[in-house]
C-alpha positions in Angstrom: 3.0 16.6 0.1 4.2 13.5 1.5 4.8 12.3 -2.1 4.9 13.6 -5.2 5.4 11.7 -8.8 6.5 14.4 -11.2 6.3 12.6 -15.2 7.0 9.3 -14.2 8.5 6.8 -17.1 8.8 3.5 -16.6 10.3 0.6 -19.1 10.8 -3.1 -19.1 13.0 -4.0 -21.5 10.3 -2.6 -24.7 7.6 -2.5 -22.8 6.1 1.0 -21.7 4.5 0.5 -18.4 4.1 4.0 -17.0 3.7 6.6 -19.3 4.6 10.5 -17.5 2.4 9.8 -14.5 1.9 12.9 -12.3 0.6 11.5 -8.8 0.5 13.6 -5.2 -0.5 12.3 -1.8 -0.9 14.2 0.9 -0.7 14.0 4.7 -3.6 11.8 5.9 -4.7 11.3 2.5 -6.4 7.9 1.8 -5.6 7.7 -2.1 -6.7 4.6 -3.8 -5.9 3.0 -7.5 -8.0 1.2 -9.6 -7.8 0.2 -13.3 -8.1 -2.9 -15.4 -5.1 -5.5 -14.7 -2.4 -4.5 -16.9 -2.7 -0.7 -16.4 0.5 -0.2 -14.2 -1.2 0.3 -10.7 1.0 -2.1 -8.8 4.8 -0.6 -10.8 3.5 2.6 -9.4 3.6 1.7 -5.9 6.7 0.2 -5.8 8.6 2.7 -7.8 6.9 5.1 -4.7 9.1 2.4 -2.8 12.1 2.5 -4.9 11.6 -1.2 -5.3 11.4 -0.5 -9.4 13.4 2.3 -10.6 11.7 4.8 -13.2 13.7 5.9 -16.4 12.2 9.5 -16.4 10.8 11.6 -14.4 11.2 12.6 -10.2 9.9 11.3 -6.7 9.4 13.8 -3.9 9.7 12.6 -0.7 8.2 15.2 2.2 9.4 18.2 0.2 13.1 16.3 -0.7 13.5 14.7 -4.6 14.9 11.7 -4.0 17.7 10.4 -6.2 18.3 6.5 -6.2 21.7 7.0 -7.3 22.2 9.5 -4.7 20.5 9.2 -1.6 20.2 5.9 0.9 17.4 4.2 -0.9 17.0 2.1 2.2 16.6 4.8 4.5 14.2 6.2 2.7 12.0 2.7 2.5 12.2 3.1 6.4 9.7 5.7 6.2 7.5 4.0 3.6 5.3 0.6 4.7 4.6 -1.1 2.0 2.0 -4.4 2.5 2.1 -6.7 -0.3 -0.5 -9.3 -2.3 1.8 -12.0 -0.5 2.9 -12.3 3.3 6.3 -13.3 3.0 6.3 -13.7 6.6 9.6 -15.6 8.3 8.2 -19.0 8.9 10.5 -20.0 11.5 9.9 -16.6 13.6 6.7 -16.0 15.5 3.8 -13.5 15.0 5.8 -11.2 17.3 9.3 -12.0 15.7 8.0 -11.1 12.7 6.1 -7.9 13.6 9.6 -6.8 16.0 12.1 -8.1 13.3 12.5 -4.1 11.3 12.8 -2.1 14.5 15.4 -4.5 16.3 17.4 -5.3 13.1 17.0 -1.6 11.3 16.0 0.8 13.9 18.2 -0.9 16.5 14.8 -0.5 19.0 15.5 -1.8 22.5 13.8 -5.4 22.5 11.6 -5.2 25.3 10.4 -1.5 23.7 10.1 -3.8 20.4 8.3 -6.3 22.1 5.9 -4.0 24.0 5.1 -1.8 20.5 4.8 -5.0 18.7 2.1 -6.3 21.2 0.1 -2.5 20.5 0.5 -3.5 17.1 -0.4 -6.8 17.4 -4.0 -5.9 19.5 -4.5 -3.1 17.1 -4.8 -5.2 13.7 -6.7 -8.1 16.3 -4.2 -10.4 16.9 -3.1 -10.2 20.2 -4.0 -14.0 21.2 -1.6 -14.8 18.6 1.7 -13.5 19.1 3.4 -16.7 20.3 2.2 -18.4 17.2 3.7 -19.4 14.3 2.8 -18.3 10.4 2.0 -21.8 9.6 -0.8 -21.5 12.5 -2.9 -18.8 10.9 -5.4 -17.9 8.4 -4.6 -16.3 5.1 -6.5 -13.0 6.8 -4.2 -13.5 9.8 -1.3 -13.6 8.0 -1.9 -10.2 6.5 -2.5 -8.8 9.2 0.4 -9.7 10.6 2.2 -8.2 7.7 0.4 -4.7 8.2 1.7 -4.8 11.5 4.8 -5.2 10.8 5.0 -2.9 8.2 3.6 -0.2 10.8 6.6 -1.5 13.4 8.6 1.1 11.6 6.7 3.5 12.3 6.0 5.0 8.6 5.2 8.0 6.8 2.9 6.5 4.1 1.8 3.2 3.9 1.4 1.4 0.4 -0.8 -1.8 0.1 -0.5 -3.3 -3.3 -4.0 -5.7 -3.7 -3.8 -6.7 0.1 -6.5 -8.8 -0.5 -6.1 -10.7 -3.8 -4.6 -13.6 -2.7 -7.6 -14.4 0.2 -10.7 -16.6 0.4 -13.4 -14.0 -0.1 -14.5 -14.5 3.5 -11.4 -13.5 5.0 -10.9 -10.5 2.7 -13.4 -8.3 5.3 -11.0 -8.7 8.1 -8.2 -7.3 6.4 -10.2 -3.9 5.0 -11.6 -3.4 8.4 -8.0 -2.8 9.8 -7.4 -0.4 6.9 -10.2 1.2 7.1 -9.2 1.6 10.8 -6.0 3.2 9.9 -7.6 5.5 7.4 -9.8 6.7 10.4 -6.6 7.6 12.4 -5.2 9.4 9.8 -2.7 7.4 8.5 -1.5 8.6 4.5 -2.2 5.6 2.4 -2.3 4.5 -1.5 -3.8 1.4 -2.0 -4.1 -0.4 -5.3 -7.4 -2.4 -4.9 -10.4 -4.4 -6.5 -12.2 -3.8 -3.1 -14.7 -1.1 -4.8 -16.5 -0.8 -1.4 -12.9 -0.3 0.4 -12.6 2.8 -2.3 -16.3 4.2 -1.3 -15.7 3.8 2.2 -12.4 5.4 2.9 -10.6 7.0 -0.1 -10.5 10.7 -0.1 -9.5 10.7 -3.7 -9.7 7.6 -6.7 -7.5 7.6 -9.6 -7.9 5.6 -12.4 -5.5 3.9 -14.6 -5.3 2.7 -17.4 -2.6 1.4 -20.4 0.2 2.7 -17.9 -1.9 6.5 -17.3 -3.9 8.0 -15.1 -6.8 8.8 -17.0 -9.1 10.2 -14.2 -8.7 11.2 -10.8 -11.8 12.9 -8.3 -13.8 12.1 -4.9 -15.0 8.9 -5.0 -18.9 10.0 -4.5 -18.0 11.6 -8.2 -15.9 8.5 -10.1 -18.5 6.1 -9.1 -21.3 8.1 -10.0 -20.7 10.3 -13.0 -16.9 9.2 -14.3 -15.6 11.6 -17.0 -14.0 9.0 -19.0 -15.9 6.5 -21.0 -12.9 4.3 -20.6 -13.8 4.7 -16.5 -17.2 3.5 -16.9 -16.6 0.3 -19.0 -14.1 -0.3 -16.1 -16.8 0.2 -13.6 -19.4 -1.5 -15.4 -17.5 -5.0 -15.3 -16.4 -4.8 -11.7 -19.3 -3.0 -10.1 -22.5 -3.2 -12.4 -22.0 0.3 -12.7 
């Protein structure tokens, strides 16, 4: 297990938001989360990345419960990528700054091995033509790619993308799943919260379903898009998917 979500609780202020979630991901597992807007997906990713901090319940990093209290929260994020519905790119630093800017700074990475790993990156997610460039420069499909770069700078152990593609023009939202679906070929362990139901088709090895801050359903994908347990599931389905 690369991660493991043992009755996770989560409240803001009154408001129950997770509600004992028990989640797993393995090594190389492509794990992706759908559910109605509302349902908790994207608070489950980032208390994976101790960005939100449950009330109840434990995370299990490779084997190790983590303790924010404890442990070195920001040690621990080292080894978790996380790509989010936003860039928040450094303007004022290049496509390569920005993609070098974790293993220089964190890691304390040599530059010119930085620089040389950031320019892999950078022809991996199809950007090497644009690594002098400047944020301002690219396209909103660009720019996450850039960002899913430099979250893999670092080198993770699981990779969490929260709605990578929410915030793009439909027509640049293709670019963007074909590099994920090019990590999930390579193996990479990924949750992904998404409305792309093709991405979930294509790549996922497992679906879970959320929904009023629980999982509700969890299977193969071939089975939760054609014969969902829940009826809650298929009214989901049938408003984003004709299902």
């Amino acid at each position: 297990m690369v991660v493991e979500l043992k009755n996770i609780h989560k409240w803001f202020g009154e408001l129950h938001v997770l509600k004992g979630i028990d989640l797993t991901i393995r090594e190389n597992e492509v794990v992706v989360i759908i559910g109605p807007s509302g349902s908790g997906k994207s608070t489950l990713l980032r208390c994976i990345n101790f960005l939100e901090i449950p009330q109840k319940g434990s995370i299990s990093m490779n084997g190790r419960v983590i303790h924010a209290k404890k442990h070195d929260i920001n040690a621990v994020r080292r080894d978790v990528g996380m790509v989010f519905q936003h860039f928040h790119l450094f303007p004022h630093k290049t496509v390569l700054g920005n993609v070098i800017e974790g293993p220089t700074q964190v890691k304390g990475v040599p530059r010119d091995q930085a620089e040389k790993e950031g320019r892999e990156l950078l022809e991996k997610v199809g950007l090497s033509d644009k690594a002098e460039a400047y944020p301002s420069m690219l396209s909103g499909g660009q720019k996450q790619r850039v960002a899913i770069a430099r979250a893999l700078s670092m080198n993770p152990g699981v990779m969490l993308f929260d709605e990578p593609t929410s915030a793009l023009d439909p027509e640049l939202v293709g670019e963007v799943i074909n590099v994920m679906e090019d990590l999930a070929k390579d193996g990479m362990t990924m949750a992904v919260v998404t409305h792309e139901i093709w991405f979930a088709k294509e790549a996922a090895h497992r679906v879970v379903v959320m929904d009023e801050g629980q999982i509700i359903e969890e299977g193969p994908p071939e089975l939760i898009f054609s014969d969902p347990r829940e009826e809650r599931t298929r009214q989901f389905l049938q408003q984003v998917m004709n299902f």
